[in-house]
TITOR-385917 format. One record per residue: residue in one letter; x, y, z of N, C-alpha, C in turn. Coordinates in steps of 0.1 Angstrom, whole numbers, plus 5000, padded with zeros to 4 digits. Example, Ala and Ser with C-alpha at 12.3 -4.5 7.8 and 13.67 -1.06 7.14 Angstrom:
BEGIN
a  5132  4943  5078  5123  4955  5078  5132  4967  5078
s  5128  4978  5071  5137  4989  5071  5129  5000  5079
This chain:
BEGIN
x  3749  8132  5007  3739  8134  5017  3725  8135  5011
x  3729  8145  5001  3715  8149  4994  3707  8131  4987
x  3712  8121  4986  3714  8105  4977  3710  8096  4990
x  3713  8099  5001  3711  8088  5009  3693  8100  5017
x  3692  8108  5020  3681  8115  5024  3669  8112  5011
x  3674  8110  4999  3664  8111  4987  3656  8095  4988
x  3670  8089  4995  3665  8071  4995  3661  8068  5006
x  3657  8074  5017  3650  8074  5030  3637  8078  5024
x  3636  8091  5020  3622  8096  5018  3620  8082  5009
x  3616  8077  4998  3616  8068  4990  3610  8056  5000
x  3616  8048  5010  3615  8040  5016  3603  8046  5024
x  3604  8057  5033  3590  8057  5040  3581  8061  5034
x  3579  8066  5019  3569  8064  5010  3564  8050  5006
x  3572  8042  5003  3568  8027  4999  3563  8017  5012
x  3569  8023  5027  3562  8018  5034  3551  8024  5040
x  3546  8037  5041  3535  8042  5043  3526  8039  5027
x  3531  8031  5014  3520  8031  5005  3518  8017  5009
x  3525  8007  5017  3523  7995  5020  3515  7995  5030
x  3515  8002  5041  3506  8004  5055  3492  8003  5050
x  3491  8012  5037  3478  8017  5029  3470  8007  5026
x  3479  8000  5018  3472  7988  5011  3467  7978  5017
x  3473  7979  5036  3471  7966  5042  3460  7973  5045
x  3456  7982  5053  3443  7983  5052  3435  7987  5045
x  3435  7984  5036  3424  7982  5024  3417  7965  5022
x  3429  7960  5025  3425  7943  5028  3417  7941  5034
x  3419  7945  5049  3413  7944  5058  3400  7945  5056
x  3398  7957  5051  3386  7968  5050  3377  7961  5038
x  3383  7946  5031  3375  7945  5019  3377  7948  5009
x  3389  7954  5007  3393  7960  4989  3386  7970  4985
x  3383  7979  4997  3373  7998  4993  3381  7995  4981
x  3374  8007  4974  3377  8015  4962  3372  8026  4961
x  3370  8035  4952  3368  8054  4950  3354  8051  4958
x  3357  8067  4969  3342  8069  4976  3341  8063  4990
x  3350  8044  4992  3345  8044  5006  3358  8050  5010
x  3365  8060  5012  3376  8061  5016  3382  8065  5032
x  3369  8069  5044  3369  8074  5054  3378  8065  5063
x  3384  8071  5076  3396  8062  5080  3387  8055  5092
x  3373  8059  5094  3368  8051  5103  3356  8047  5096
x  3360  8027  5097  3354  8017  5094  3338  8018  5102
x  3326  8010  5097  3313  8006  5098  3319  7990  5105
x  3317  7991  5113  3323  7976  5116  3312  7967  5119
x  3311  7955  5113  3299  7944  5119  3307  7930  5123
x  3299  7925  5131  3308  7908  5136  3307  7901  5127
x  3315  7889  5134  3307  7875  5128  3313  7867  5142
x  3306  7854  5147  3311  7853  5156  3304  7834  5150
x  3314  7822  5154  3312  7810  5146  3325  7803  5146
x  3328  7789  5142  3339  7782  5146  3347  7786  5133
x  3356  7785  5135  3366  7788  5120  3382  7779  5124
x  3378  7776  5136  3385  7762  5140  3380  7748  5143
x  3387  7739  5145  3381  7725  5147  3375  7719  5139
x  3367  7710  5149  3356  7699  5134  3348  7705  5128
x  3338  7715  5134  3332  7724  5127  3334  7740  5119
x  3349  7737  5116  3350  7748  5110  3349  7753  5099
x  3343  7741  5087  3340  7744  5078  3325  7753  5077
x  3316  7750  5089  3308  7763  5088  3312  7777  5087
x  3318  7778  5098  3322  7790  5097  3334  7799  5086
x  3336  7789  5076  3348  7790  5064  3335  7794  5054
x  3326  7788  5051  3319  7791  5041  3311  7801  5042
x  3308  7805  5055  3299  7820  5059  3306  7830  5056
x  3319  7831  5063  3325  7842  5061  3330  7846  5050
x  3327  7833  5041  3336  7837  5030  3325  7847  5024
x  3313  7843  5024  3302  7851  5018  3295  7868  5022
x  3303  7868  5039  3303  7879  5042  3310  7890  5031
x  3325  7890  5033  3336  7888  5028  3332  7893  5011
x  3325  7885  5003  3324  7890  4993  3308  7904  4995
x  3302  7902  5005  3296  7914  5013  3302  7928  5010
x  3307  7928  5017  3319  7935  5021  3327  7943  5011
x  3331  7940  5003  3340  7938  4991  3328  7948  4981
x  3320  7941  4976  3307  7951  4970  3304  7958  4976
x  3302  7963  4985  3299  7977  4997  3307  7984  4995
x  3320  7980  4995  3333  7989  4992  3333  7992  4982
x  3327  7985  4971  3336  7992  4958  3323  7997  4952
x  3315  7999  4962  3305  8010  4957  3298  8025  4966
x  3312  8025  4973  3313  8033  4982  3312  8032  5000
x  3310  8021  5000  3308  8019  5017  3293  8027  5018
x  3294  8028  5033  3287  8036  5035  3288  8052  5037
x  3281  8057  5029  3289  8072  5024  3303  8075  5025
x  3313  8062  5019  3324  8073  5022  3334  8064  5032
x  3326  8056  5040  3334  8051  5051  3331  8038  5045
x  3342  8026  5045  3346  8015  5046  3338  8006  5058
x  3333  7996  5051  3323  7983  5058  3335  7974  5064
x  3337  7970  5071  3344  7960  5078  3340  7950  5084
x  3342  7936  5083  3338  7921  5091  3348  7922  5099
x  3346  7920  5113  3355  7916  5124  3355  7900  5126
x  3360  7892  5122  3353  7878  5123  3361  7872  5140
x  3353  7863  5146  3360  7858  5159  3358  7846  5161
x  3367  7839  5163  3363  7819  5163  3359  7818  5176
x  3347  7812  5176  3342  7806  5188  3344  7790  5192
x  3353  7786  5179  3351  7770  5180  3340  7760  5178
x  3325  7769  5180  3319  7761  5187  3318  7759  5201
x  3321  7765  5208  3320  7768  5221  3316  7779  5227
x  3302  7777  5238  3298  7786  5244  3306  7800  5251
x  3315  7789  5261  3326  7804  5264  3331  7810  5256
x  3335  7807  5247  3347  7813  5237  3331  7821  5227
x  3324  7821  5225  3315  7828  5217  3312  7841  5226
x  3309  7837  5242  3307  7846  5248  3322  7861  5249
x  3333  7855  5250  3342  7860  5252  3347  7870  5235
x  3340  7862  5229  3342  7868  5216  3329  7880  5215
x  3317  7882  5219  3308  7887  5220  3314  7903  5229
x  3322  7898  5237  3319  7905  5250  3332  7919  5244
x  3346  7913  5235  3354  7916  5225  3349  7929  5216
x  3338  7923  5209  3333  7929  5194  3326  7939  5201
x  3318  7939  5215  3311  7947  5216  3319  7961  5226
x  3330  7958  5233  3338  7970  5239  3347  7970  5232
x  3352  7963  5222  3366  7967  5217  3364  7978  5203
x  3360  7965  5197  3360  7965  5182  3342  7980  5179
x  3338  7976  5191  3322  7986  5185  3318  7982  5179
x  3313  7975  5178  3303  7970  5159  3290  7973  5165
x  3284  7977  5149  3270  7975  5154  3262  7972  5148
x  3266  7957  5138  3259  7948  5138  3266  7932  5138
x  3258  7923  5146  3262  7910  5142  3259  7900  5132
x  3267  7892  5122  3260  7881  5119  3268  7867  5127
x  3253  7861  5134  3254  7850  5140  3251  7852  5150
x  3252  7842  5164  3263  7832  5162  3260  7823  5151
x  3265  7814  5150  3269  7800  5142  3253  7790  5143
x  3261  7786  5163  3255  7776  5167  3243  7782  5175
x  3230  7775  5174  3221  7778  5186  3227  7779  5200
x  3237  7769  5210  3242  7772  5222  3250  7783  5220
x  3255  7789  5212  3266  7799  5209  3253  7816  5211
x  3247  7812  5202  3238  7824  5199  3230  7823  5212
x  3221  7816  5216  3216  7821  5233  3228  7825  5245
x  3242  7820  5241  3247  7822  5251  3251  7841  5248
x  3251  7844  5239  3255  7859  5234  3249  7866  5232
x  3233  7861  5229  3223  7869  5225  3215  7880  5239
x  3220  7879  5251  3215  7889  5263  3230  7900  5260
x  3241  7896  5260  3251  7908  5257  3248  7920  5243
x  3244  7910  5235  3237  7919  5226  3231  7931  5228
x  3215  7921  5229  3204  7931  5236  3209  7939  5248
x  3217  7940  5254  3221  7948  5266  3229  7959  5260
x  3240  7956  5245  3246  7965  5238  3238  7969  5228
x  3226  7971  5223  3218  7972  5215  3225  7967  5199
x  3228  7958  5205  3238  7952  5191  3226  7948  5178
x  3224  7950  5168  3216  7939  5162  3222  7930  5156
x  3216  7917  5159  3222  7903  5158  3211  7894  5149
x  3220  7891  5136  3208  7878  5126  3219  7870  5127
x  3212  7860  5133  3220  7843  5126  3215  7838  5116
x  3225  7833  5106  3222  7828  5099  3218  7815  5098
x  3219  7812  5104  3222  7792  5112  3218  7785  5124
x  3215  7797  5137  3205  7793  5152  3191  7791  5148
x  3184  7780  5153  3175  7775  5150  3165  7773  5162
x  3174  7775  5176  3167  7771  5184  3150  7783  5187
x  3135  7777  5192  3131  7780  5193  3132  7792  5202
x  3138  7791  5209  3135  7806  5226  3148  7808  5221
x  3158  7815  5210  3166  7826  5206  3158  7845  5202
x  3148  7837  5197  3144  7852  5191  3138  7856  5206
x  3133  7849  5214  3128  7855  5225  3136  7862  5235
x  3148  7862  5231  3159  7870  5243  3162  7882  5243
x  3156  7889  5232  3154  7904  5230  3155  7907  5218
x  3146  7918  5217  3137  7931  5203  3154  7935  5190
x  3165  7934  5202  3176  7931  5187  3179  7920  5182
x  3174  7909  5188  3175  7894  5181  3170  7891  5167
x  3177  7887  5160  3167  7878  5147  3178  7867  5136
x  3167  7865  5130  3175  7853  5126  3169  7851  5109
x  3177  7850  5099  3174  7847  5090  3170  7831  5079
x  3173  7822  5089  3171  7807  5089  3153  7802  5100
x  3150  7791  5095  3135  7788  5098  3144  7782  5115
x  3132  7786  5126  3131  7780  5135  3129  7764  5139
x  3135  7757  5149  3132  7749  5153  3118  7742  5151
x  3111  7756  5155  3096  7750  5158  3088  7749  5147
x  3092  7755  5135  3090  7750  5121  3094  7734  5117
x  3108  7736  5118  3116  7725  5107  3110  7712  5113
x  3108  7709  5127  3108  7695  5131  3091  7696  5131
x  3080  7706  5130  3068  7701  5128  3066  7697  5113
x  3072  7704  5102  3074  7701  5090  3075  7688  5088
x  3088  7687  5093  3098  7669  5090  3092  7660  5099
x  3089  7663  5105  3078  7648  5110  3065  7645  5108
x  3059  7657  5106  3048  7657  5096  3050  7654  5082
x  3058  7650  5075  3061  7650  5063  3067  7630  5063
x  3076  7629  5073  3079  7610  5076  3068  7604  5086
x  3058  7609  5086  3046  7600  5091  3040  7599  5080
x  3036  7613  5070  3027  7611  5064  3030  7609  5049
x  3038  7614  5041  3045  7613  5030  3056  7599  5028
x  3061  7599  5038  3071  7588  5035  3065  7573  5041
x  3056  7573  5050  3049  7566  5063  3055  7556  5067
x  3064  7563  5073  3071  7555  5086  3060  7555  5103
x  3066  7551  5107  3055  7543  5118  3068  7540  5132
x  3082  7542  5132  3089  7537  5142  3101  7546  5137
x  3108  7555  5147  3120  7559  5146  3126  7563  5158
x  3138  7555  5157  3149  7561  5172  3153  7578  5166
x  3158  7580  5179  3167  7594  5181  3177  7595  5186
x  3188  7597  5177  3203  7595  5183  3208  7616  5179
x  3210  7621  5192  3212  7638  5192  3223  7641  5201
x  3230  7646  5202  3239  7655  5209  3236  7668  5220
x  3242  7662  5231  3234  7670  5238  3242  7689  5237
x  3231  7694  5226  3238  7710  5228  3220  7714  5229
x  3221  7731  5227  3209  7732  5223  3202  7733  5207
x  3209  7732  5198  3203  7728  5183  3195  7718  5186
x  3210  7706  5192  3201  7692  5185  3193  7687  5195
x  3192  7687  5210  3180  7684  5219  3166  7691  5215
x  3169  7706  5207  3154  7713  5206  3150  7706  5192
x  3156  7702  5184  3149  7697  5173  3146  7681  5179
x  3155  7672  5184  3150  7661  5187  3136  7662  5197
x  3130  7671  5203  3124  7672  5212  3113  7674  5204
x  3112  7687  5194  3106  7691  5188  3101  7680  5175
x  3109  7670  5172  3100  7664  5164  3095  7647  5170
x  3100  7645  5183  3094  7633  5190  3078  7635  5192
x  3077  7651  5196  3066  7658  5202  3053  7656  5185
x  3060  7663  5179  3050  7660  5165  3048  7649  5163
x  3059  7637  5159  3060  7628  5156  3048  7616  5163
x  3050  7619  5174  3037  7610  5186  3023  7615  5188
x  3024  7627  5181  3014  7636  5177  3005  7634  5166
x  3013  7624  5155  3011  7625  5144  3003  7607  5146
x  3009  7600  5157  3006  7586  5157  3017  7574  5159
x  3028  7582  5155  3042  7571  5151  3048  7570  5170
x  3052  7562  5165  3061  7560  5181  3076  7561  5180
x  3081  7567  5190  3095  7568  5188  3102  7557  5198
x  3107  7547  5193  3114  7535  5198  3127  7536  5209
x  3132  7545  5204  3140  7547  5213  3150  7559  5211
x  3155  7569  5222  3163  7578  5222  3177  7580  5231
x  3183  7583  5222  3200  7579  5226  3207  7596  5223
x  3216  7597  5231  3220  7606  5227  3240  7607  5234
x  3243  7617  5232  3259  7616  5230  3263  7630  5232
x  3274  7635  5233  3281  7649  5234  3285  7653  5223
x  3284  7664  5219  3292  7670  5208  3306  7669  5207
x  3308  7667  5197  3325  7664  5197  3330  7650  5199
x  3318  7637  5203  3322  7630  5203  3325  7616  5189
x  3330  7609  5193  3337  7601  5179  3330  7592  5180
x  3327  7580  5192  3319  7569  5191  3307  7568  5194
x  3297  7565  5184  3282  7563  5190  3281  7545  5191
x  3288  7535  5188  3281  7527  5187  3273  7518  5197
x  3278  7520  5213  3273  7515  5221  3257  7524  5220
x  3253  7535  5219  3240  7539  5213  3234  7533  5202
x  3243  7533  5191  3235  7528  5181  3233  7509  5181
x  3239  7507  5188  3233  7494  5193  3221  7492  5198
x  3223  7500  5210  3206  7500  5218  3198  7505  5206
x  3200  7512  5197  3189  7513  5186  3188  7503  5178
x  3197  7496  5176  3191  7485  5165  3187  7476  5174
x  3187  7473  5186  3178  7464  5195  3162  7468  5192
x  3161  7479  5193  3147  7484  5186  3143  7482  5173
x  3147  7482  5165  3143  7479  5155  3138  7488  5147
x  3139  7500  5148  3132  7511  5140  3132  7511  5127
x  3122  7519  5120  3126  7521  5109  3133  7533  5102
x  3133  7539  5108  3145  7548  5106  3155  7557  5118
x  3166  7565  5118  3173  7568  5128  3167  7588  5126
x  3167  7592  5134  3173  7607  5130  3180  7611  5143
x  3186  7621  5129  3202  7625  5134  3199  7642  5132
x  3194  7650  5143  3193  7662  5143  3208  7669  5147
x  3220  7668  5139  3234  7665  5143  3243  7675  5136
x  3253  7678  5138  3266  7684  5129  3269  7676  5117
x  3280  7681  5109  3281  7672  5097  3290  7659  5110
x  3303  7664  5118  3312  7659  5123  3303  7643  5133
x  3294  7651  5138  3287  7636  5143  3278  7631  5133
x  3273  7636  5123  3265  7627  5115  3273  7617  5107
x  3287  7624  5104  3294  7610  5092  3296  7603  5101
x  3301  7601  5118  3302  7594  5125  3294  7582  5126
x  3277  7587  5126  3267  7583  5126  3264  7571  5114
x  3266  7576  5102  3267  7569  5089  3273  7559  5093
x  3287  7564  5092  3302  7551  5091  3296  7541  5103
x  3293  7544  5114  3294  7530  5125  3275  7523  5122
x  3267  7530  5118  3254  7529  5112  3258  7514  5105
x  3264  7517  5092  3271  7510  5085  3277  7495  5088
x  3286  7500  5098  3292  7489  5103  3292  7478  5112
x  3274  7486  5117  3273  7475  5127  3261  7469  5121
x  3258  7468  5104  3251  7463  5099  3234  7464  5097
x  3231  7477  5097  3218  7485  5101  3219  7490  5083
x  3217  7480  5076  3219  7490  5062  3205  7489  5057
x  3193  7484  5058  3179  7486  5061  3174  7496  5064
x  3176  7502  5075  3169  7514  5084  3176  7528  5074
x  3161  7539  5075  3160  7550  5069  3170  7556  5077
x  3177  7566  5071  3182  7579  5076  3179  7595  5074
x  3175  7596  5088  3168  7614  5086  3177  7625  5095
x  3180  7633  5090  3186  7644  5093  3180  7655  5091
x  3188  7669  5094  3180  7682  5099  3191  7693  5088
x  3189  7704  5091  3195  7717  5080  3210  7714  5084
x  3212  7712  5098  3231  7706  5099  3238  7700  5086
x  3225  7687  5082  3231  7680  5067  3237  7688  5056
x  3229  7702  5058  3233  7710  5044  3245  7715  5037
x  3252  7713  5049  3271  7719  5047  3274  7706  5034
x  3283  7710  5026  3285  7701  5016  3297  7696  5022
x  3299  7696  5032  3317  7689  5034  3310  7674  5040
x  3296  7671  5043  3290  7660  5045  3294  7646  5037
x  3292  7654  5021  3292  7650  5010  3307  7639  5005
x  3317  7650  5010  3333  7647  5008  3331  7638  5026
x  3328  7641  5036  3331  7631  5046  3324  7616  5043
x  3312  7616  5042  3305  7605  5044  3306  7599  5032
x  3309  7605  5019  3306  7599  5006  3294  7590  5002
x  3295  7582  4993  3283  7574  4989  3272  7573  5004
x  3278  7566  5010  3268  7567  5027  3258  7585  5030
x  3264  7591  5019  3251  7603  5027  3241  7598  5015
x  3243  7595  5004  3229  7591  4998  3218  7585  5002
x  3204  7593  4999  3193  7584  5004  3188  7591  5017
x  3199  7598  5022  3195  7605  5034  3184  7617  5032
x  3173  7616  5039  3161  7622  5038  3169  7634  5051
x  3163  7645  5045  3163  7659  5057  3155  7673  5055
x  3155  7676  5063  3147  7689  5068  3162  7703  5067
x  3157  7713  5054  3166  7723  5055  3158  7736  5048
x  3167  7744  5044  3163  7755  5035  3156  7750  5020
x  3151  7760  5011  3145  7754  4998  3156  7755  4990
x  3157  7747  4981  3171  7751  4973  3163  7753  4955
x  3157  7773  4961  3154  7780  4951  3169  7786  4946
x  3162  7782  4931  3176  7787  4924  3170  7801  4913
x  3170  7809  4924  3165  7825  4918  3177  7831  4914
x  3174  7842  4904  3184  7840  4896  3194  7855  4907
x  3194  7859  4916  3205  7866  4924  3211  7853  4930
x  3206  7839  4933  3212  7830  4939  3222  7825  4930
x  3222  7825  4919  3227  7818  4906  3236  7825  4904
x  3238  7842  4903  3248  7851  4903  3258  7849  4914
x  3252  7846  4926  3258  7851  4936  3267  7835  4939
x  3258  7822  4937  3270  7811  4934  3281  7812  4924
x  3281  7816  4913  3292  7819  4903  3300  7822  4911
x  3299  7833  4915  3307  7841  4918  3316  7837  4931
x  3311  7835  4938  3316  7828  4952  3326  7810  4949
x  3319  7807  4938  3328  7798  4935  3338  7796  4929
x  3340  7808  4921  3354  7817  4913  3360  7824  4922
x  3355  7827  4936  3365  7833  4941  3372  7824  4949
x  3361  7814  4958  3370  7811  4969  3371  7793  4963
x  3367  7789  4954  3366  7776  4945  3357  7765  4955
x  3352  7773  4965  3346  7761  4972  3330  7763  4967
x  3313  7756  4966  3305  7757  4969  3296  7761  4984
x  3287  7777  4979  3284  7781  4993  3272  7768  4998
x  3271  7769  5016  3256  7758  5014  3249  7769  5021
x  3236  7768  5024  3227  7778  5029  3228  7786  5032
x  3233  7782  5048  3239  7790  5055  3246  7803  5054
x  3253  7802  5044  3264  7808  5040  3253  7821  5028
x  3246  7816  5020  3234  7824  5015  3229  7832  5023
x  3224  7828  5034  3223  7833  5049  3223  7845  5055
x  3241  7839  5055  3247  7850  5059  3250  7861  5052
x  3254  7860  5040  3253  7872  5027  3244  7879  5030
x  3229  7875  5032  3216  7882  5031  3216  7892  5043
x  3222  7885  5056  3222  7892  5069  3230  7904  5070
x  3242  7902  5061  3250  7908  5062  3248  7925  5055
x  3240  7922  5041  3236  7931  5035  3223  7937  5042
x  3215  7930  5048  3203  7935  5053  3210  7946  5064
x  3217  7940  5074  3227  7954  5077  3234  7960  5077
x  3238  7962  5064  3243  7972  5059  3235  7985  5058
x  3226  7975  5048  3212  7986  5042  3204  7997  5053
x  3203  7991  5064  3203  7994  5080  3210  8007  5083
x  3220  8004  5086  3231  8013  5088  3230  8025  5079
x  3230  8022  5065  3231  8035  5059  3219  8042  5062
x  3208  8036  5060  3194  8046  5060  3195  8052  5073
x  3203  8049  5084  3203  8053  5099  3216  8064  5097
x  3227  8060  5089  3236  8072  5091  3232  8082  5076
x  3225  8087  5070  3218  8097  5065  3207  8104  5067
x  3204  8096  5080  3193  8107  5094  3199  8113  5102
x  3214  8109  5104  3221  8113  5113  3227  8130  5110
x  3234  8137  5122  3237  8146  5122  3254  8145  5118
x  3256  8158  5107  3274  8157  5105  3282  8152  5117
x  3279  8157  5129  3288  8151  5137  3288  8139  5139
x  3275  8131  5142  3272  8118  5144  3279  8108  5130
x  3272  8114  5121  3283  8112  5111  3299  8105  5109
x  3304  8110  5118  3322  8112  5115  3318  8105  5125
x  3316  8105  5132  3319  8096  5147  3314  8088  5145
x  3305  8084  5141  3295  8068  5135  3290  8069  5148
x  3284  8076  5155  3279  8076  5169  3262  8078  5164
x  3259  8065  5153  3245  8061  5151  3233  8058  5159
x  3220  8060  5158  3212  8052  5168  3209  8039  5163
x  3212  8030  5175  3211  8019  5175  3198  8013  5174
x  3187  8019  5181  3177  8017  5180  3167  8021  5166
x  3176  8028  5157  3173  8030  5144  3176  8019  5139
x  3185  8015  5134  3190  8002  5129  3181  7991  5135
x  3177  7990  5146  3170  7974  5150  3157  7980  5137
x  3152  7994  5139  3137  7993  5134  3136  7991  5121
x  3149  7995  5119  3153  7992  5102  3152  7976  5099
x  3158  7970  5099  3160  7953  5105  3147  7946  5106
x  3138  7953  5117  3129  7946  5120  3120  7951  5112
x  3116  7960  5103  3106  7967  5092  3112  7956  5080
x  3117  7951  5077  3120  7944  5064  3112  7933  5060
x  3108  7933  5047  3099  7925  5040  3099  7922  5032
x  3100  7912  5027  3100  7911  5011  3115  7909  5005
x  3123  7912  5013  3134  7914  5008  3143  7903  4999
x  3143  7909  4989  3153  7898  4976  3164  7895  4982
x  3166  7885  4984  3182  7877  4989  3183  7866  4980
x  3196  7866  4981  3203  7853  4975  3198  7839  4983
x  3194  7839  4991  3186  7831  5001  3169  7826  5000
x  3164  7838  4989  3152  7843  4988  3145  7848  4989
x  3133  7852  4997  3125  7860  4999  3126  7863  5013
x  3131  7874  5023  3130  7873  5035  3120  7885  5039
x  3111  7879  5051  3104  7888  5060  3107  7885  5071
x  3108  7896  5085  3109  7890  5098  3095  7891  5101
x  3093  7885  5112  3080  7882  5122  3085  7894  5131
x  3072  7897  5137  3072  7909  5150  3083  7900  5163
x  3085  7890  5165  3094  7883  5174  3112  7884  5169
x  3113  7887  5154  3122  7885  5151  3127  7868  5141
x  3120  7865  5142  3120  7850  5133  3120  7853  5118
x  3125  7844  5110  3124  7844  5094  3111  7838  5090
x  3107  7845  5080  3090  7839  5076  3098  7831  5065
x  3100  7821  5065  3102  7812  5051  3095  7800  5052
x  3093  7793  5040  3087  7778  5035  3103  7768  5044
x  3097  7754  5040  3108  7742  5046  3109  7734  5034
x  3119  7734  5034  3125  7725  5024  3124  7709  5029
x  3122  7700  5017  3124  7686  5025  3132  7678  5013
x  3147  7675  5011  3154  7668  5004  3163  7661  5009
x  3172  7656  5000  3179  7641  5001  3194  7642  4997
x  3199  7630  4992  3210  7632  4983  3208  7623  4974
x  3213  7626  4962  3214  7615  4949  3229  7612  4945
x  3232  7606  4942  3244  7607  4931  3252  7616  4939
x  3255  7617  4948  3266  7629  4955  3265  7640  4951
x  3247  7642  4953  3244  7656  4949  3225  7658  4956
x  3231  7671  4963  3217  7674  4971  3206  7674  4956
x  3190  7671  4964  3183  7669  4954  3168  7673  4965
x  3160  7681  4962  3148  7685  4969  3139  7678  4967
x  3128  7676  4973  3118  7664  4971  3104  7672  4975
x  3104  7685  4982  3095  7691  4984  3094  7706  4989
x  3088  7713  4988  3090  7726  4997  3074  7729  5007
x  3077  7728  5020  3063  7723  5025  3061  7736  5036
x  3049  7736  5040  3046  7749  5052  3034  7745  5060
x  3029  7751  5071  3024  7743  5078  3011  7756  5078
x  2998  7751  5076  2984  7757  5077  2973  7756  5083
x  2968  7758  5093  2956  7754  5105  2963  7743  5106
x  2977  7736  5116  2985  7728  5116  2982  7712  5105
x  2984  7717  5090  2978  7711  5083  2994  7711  5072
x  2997  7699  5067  3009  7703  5060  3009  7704  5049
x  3012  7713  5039  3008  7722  5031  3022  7718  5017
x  3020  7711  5005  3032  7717  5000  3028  7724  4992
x  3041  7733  4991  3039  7747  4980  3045  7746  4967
x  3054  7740  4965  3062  7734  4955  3065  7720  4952
């Protein structure tokens, strides 16, 4: 008796040291100090399924190593940081439904994302209603940050990148004629809108505008009516999934003359492995690809863990991620011991935290928000070479005058 009771206790020791370890996984691999059994919990909300899932594979992976360093340098006082992550697909409902989740289930109280610009306005009133604070890494659209004082976003706005990039192929590259082939979500309608508007502004005429649904496979009855026009170049304010689309039938219906311009969508490197040789040459509007030396640490590293290369975005998201963290703690060491243990923080602490940031060193670069919530950054304007991104400029806009800086 005393042999078989000795090998019970044994067993529910090895499974209570196994229960242990799983949540420590979960939790990011804590180590001495974050040890508390109630988690700091933040979202992520982004596709991690379908065609565009590789966005959301490379963000989180970056969270993730977030997370991981937080832990093993205590969490926040003591308690364990946690990513809740939720696949939206890429889809409005399912973003919303995932929003609606994170904020009565799970409690978090911070988000990174959404993903997509239609994803992030569709989630971003649930937010502000839960005083969630929310940075996307990756929403671009212009009227995001305007949905409320906990919105922001750590990527350049719409209403930057497309006065940049068309100020930059009228006058740098000087083109004079370009179609618009866009998908109808809200990313790619506000940048296509956004740079026809500059663009005709600038003097150039846009020949013609076509556009298509997300998710879909065939443009070439579009890109036909565009080569009836004759343009000299196409842009493709697009996903990677409709832009190699875009290339491959580009291609094949014999349009191998006409320029190709794309937007920060291009920046995912899975473009690279889809479209192959055909993304060369491609001119686009994205982030600067400053290689400061936290960015150089923080690629090593991410590439030894998960063996893939991060793209912007994913930089992005790292930055957002630690920005609230740093949030969080300076809010839960104002707090009272009980507030404390209960993580029963003020939220409205945390936005002021968030929204007070300046200057801040990121792997991303230098971030400040604007009083709206927007990222103060420069525009990158690059290409591809050799099956390898390549920058051509870093540009910003002055008494609407275009400015480069680098």
């Amino acid at each position: 008796m005393k042999t078989i009771s000795t090998t019970i206790g044994k067993l529910f020791l090895c499974l209570g040291l196994l229960a242990f370890s799983a949540v420590g996984v979960w939790a990011g691999g804590a180590k001495e100090g974050a040890t508390s059994s109630a988690p700091v919990k933040i979202g992520f909300i982004g596709p991690l399924t379908g065609d565009y899932a590789n966005y959301g594979k490379l963000m989180t992976q970056a969270i993730k190593i977030a997370v991981e360093e937080r832990n093993a340098n205590g969490g926040i006082d003591g308690h364990n940081v946690q990513m809740v992550a939720e696949d939206s697909e890429g889809k409005q409902e399912k973003a919303v439904a995932a929003m609606e989740k994170l904020a009565s289930v799970d409690r978090i109280l911070g988000l990174v994302g959404a993903v997509f610009s239609s994803s992030s306005l569709a989630i971003a009133p649930r937010a502000q209603q839960e005083k969630i604070v929310m940075i996307s890494p990756s929403s671009t659209h212009p009227d995001l940050t305007n949905k409320g004082s906990f919105i922001f976003r750590d990527v350049v706005s719409d209403d930057v990148q497309a006065k940049v990039f068309a100020k930059y192929v009228y006058q740098d590259m000087g083109l004079r004629s370009v179609a618009i082939l866009y998908t109808k979500n809200d990313y790619s309608q506000g940048l296509a809108n956004g740079f026809k508007a500059q663009f005709e502004a600038e003097g150039g005429k846009i020949v013609g505008m076509e556009s298509g649904m997300q998710g879909d496979k065939d443009f070439k009855t579009q890109l036909t009516n565009i080569k009836a026009t004759n343009p000299q170049a196409i842009y493709m304010p697009d996903y990677v999934a409709e832009i190699n689309q875009i290339l491959q039938q580009t291609q094949q219906l014999g349009m191998t003359g006409v320029k190709m311009l794309a937007t920060d969508g291009f920046s995912n490197p899975e473009i690279l492995q889809l479209a192959g040789p055909l993304a060369n040459g491609v001119v686009y509007s994205g982030p600067e690809l400053e290689k400061n030396p936290l960015q150089v640490a923080f690629e090593t590293k991410y590439e030894a863990k998960w063996t893939d290369k991060p793209d912007s975005f994913s930089l992005n998201a790292y930055d957002a991620a630690n920005i609230l963290f740093d949030a969080i703690q300076a809010v839960y060491q104002s707090a009272s011991p009980a507030d404390q243990k209960s993580l029963n923080l003020d939220r409205d602490a945390i936005r002021a935290k968030v929204a007070a940031v300046e200057g801040y060193k990121g792997v991303s670069g230098e971030i400040s928000f604007a009083p709206n919530g927007d990222a103060i950054k420069n525009q990158g304007i690059l290409t591809v070479a050799n099956g390898q991104y390549k920058q051509l400029g870093v540009y910003k806009i002055t008494d609407n005058k275009l400015v480069q800086v680098k």
